[in-house]
N, C-alpha and C positions, 0 to 999 in steps of 0.2 A: 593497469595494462599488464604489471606481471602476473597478478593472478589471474587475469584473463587468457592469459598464456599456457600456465601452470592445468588450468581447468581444459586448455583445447589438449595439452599434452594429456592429459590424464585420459582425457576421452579418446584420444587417438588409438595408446596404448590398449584401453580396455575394449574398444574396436576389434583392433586386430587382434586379442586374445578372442574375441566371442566369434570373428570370424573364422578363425582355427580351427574351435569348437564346432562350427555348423559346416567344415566343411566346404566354405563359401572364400575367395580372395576379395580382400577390404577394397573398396570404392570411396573417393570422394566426389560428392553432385553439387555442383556449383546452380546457384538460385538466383538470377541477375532480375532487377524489374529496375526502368528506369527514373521513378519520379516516386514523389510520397503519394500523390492520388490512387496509383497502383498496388502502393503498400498499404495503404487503410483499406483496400478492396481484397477478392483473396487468389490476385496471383502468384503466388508465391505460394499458397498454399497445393492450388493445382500443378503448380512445379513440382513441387514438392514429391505429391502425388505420381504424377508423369513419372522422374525418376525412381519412384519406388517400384513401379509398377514395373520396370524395365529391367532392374537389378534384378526383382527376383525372379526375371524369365531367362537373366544369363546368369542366375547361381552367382551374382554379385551380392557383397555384405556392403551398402553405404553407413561405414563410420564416422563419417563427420560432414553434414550440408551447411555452406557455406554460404550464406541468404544476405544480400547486402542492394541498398539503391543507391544506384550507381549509371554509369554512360559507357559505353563500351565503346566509342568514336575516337578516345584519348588514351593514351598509353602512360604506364606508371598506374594503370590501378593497384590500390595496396592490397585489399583483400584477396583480388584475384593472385597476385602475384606472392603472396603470402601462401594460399594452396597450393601451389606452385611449388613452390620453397618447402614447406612441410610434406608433399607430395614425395619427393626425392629423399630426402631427408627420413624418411619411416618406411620407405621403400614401396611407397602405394603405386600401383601398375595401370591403374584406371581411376578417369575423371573423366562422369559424366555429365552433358548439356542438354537443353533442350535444345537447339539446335543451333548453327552456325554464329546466327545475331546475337544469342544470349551468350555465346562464348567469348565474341569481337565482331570489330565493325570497323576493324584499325591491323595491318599485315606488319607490325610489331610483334603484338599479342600472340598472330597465327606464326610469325617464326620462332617465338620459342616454343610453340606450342610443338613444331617440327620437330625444333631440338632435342626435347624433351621425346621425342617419340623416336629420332635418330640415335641418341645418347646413353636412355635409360629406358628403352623397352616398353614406353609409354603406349595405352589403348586409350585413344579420347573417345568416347560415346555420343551420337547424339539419336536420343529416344524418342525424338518426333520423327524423324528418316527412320531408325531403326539400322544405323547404318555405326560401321564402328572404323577410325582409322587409326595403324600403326607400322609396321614394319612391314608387315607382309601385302599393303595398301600398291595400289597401282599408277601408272602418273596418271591415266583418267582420273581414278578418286581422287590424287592430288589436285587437280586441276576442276572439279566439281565443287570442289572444296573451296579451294578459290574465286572460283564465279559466283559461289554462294555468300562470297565475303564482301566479294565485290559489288553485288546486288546489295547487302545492309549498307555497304558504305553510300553509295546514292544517297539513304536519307539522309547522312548527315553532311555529303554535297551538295546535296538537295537546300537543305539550310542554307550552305555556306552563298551558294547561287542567290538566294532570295535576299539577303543582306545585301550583297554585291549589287545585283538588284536594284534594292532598297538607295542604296549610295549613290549610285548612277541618277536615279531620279533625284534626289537633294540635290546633286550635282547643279542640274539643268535647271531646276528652282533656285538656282543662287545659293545654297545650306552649303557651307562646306561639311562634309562628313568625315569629321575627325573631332578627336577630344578638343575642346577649346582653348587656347594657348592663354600661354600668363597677362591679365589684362583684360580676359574674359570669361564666362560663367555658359553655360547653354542651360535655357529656359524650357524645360520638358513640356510644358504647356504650351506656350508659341511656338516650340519646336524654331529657338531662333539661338542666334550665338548673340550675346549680349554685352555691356563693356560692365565690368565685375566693380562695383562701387567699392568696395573695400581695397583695392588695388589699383583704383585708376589714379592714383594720387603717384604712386612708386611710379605708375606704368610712365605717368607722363615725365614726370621726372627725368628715367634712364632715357628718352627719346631727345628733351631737351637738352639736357645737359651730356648728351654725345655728339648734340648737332653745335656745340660750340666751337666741334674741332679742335678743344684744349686739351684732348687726351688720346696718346694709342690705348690700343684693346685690353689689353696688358692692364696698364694705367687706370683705365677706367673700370675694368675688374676688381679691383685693391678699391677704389673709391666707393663704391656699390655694395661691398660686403664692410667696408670701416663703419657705413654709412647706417647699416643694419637691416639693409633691404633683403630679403630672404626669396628662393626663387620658390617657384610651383608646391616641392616639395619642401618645403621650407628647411632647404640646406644653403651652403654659400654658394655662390656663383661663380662656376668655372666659365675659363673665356668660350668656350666654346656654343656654350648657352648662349652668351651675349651676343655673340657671333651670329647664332641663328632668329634670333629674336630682331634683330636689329636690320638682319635681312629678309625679315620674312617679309610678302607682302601683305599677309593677312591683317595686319593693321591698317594700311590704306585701302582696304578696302578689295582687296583680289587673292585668290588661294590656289594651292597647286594639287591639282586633281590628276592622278592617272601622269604626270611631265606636262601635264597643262597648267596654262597662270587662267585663271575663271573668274567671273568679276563675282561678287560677293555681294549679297543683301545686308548685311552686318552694318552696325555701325563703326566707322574709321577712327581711328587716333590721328590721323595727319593725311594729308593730299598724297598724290603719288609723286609728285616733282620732287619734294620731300625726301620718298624715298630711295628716287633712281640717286640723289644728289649721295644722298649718306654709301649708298654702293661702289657709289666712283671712288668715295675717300678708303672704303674696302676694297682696292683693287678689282671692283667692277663683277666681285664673284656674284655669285646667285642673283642678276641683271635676267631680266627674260624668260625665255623658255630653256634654261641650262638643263643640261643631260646630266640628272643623277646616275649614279651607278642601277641601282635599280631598273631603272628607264629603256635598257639595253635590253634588246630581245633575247638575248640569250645568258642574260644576269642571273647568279647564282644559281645554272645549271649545268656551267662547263667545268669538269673535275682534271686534276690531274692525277694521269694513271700511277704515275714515278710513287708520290707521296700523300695522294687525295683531296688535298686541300683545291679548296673554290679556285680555279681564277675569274682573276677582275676587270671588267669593261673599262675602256678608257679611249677618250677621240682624244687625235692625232689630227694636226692641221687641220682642226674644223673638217674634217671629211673623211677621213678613215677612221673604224672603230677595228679595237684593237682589244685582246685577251690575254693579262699580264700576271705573275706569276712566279714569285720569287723560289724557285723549289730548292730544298737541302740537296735531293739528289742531283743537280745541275751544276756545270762551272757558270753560267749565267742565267740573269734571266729571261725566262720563256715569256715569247711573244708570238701571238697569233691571230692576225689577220681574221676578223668575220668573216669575211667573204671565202675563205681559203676554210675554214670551219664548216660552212653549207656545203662547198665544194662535198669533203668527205661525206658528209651525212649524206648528201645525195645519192652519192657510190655505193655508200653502204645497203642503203635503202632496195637502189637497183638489185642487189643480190638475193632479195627474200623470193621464193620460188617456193606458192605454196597454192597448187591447185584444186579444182574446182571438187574433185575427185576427192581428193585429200581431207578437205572441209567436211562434204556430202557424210565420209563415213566418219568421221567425229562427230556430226549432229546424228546418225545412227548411232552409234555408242552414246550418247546422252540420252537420247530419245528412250532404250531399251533401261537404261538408270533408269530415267524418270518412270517408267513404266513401273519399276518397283516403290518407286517413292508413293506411285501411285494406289497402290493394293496399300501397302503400308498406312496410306493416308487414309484407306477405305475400309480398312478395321479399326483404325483408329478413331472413325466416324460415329462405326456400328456400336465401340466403346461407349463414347459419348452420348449416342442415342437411349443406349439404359441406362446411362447414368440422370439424364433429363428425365425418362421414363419413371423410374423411382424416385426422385424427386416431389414430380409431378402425382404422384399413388401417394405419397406423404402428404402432399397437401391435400387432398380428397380427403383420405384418411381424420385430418385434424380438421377438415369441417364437417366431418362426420357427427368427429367426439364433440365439437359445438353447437350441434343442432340439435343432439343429446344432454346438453347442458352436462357436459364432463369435463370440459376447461371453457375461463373466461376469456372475453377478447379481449384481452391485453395479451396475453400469452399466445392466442390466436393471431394477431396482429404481427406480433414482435416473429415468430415462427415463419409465418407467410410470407415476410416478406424476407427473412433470411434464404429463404428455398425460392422464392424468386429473381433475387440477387446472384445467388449460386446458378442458376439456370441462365440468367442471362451472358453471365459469364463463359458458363458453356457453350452458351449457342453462338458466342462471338468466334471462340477458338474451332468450334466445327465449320462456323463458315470460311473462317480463313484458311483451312484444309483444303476446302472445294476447289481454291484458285491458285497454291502457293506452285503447285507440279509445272500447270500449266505456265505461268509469270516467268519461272525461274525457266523453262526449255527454251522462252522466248527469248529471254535474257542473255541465256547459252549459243541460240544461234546470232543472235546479235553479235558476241563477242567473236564467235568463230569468222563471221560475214565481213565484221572489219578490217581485223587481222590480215585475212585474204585481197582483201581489196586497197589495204594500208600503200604497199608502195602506188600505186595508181592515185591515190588520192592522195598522197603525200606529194610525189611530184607535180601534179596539176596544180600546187595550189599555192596562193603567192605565199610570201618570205613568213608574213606575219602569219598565216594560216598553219604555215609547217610547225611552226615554232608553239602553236597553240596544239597541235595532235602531239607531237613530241612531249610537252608538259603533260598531257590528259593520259598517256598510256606510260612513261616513263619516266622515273625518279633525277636522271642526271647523264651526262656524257663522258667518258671518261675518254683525253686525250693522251695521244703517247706517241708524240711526231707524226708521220701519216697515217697514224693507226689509229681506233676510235672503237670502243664499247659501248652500248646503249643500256643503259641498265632499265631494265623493260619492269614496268609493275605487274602484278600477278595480279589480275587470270595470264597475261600476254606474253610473260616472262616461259609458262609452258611451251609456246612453238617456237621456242628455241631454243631449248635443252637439246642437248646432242643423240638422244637416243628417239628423237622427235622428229630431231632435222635427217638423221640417218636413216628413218622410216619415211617423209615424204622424198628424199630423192630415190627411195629403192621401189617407191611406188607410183615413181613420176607417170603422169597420164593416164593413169588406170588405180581402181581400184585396189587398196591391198588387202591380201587376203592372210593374213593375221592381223590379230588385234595387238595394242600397246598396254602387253600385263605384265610389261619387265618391272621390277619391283624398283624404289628411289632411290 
């Protein structure tokens, strides 16, 4: 690792001496492809390409390409965050992408990417748009910017949805969809949770010998680790393990899906009488359908403003649900009423004022982007098209020389189908030019359309419906006695920046006749 350090510093250094030289400011081009299929194939290598092709039309020197398979959905990448670090670090002003998805797919990544462009003078490039953002960038490109991030992140909601999905049905099939708890194995072939033979010896055991009633929780913890029984991980057993094991129901045969108890195809360690009995001698906790904390509709997304920390759900007399909250900056603790929580969000809601007008010329302003994106995408086609062109004269060409008997078909062979490979490759990345302009303006007016129409469909809609738009466009709530923050996710968090909100009331009911190119 050090000398692989040693070898990137050497190269950086000698970078920026050659870019001196030529007159040219040093670049780094980041090369993301996501799987190894696409690494034995030669994406990476037309990345490659792409940002060469693009440096040397902006008189950039790329000193160090940064080529790694990787996900861009997750945050903590090393390599990227490693350019990053070395970026600032040797004073490099630009890092070029191929475009938005090869940068991220995750609004971690894009805010320090901000940072980095608010801080230290940063030009990010991306040479499929032909478009470059940094200081002198507008909140439109901000916000282009964002919807184009927001469009990559889909597929890996997209994913996250089909699992979900996926769970739901086992559900309904009886499978419960979770890791198989201690006492059971899941059989990837019957797709069934099974009783784990190596462990149904212990399993029965801890179940008998707690039903004798001869021991607290306590007590029988000490008994079960003397004893040598090891849990899941094969560590000792805290009570609290025992705790939940002992009340689960998935041993008699039922499991809790979504704060439901669901009956289970599995096979049981013991009847359910069994285990409503052993819960009464547990003070009757985890009996039923009990409300986890999770469970709460508005579980781990109400903040407090004082100090930020979560608060936490919690029912009061069987009927009131309640958000608690021990804060440093309080003389006590904060407690707050759900219902008194919607209350505000409601009000808040009422306050967005953003009309039809207002919308109409932001999808103007997109629409007139896109139209560049578009020319852009249609040299970049005409590109493509001589590069397939010449390709394709190479292969004519080598069955020229073979009909000549001037090379054997093996060399024939092995050639053809490299320059077919390369072609096909081409012709995938030309056709997804044809569509990406059009996708992404539909996409744009999608998010503009919601936006507009959000308090109308936020109010009409019942409790559990709010609660589900609130999580899809925003990260969290932040509370401060009647006061309330919506920490809105990006693209959405744009219509309500201040010099946004101050241009739709100054242009209330009518079009405005300047545009928003005040600088971030």
């Amino acid at each position: 690792m050090i000398i692989d350090d040693l070898e990137i510093l050497h190269e950086i250094i000698d970078g920026i001496k050659e870019s001196s030289r030529q007159g040219r400011e040093p670049a780094f081009s980041y090369e993301r492809i996501s799987d190894k299929v696409q690494k034995d194939g030669l994406s990476l290598q037309f990345q490659e390409d792409g940002a060469a092709r693009y440096a040397a039309s902006k008189r950039l020197n790329i000193i160090k390409c940064f080529s790694i398979v990787e996900s861009a959905k997750s945050k903590g990448r090393k390599i990227f965050n490693k350019m990053l670090d070395l970026a600032v670090e040797h004073g490099i002003k630009h890092i070029i992408f191929k475009n938005t998805d090869r940068m991220s797919r995750n609004y971690y990544d894009l805010i320090r990417i901000q940072e980095l462009i608010d801080k230290h003078d940063f030009n990010i490039h991306f040479y499929q748009a032909y478009r470059v953002l940094n200081k002198q960038s507008t909140y439109i490109d901000d916000f282009i910017l964002d919807v184009e991030v927001a469009a990559a992140k889909q597929l890996s909601k997209k994913l996250s949805y089909e699992v979900k999905t996926h769970n739901k049905y086992k559900a309904g099939k009886g499978i419960a969809p979770c890791i198989s708890p201690y006492g059971y194995k899941y059989n990837k072939k019957t797709k069934m949770h099974e009783i784990d033979k190596t462990r149904e010896k212990d399993c029965r055991f801890i179940f008998d010998e707690f039903d004798t009633h001869k021991y607290s929780l306590t007590e029988f913890t000490v008994l079960i680790n003397k004893r040598g029984i090891r849990s899941k991980t094969k560590k000792l057993w805290k009570k609290s393990q025992l705790y939940f094991m002992l009340t689960n129901p998935f041993y008699h045969g039922e499991f809790i899906y979504h704060g439901e108890i669901l009956p289970g195809t599995h096979k049981k360690y013991y009847n359910k009488d069994r285990y409503e009995e052993r819960c009464k001698i547990l003070s009757g906790r985890f009996i039923g359908t009990k409300k986890w904390e999770t469970d709460y509709l508005l579980a781990k997304f109400i903040k407090c403003a004082s100090c930020g920390k979560t608060m936490t759900g919690t029912l009061k007399k069987e009927k009131y649900i309640y958000y608690k909250h021990d804060c440093p900056n309080a003389p006590r603790q904060v407690n707050i009423i759900e219902d008194d929580i919607f209350a505000l969000i409601d009000g808040h809601m009422q306050n967005f004022a953003f009309s039809v007008e207002f919308g109409d010329y932001l999808k103007q302003l997109i629409r007139e982007s896109t139209d560049y994106k578009k020319e852009d995408a249609r040299l970049e086609r005409v590109r493509f098209n001589r590069r397939i062109s010449a390709l394709e004269a190479k292969q004519e060409k080598l069955l020229d020389l073979y009909a000549d008997d001037k090379i054997d078909r093996g060399i024939l062979n092995k050639k053809i189908e490299q320059y077919r490979m390369e072609i096909r490759l081409l012709e995938r990345q030309r056709e997804s030019l044809s569509v990406d302009t059009e996708k992404f303006y539909i996409k744009v007016v999608e998010v503009i359309d919601m936006f507009r129409q959000l308090p109308q469909i936020y109010l009409e809609a019942p409790r559990e419906g709010k609660v589900e738009i609130l999580r899809s466009m925003a990260t969290a709530i932040k509370l401060d006695g009647d006061d309330l923050e919506i920490l809105w996710e990006k693209p959405y968090s744009f219509f309500v920046e201040p010099q946004v909100l101050a241009l739709q009331k100054e242009t209330s009911g009518k079009v405005p006749t300047r545009p928003i190119l005040l600088p971030r």
